[in-house]
C-alpha positions, 0 to 999 in steps of 0.5 A: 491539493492533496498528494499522496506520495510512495517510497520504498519497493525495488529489488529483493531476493523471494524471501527477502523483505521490503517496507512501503511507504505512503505520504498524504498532504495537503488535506485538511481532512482526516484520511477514512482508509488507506488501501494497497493495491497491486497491478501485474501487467494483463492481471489487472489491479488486485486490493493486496491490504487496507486499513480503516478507521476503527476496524482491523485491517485486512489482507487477501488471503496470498498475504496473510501472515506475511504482509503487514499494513500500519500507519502513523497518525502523527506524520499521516502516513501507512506503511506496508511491511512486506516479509517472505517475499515471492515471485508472485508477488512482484508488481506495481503497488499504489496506495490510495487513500479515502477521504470521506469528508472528499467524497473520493479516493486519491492515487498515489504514483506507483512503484515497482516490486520485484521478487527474482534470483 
């Protein structure tokens, strides 16, 4: 059974910073991407970053130059370095992971962002 959980997100001030984490277990396959999505409420769900397999990442363009996608081998986890926060981007981030050897994708829980004074 494969888990992806996420920590971080919460509260900050617009320029503030938060760190997103996410966790895969359970598989005795190698994760092929890991992506960050957001979803805002009547907007939809909107691909924020991914990371692939021996290529760069890639970002949207709101993000570039501030948000920053990496991950660690060892402890199979990504993280998402969110800097010069703005309103616009609070949302419900999930991470989700492809696992070609699956054929599918899995979802982490979700967790919530918000930019506000």
């Amino acid at each position: 059974q494969v888990h992806v959980v996420q920590s971080g997100g919460g509260l900050v001030q617009p320029g503030g910073s938060l760190k997103l984490t996410c966790a895969v277990s359970g598989s005795t396959f190698s994760v092929d991407a890991w992506y960050w999505y957001r979803q805002i409420p009547g907007k939809g769900r909107e691909l924020v970053a991914g990371l692939f397999s021996g290529d760069n990442p890639d970002y949207i363009d709101s993000v570039k130059g501030r948000f920053t996608i990496s991950r660690d081998n060892a402890e199979n986890t990504v993280a998402l370095q969110m800097n010069s926060l703005k309103p616009e981007d609070s949302a419900v981030y999930l991470c989700a992971v492809y696992i070609a050897n699956r054929g599918q994708d899995f979802w982490g829980q979700g967790t919530q962002v918000t930019v506000s004074t």
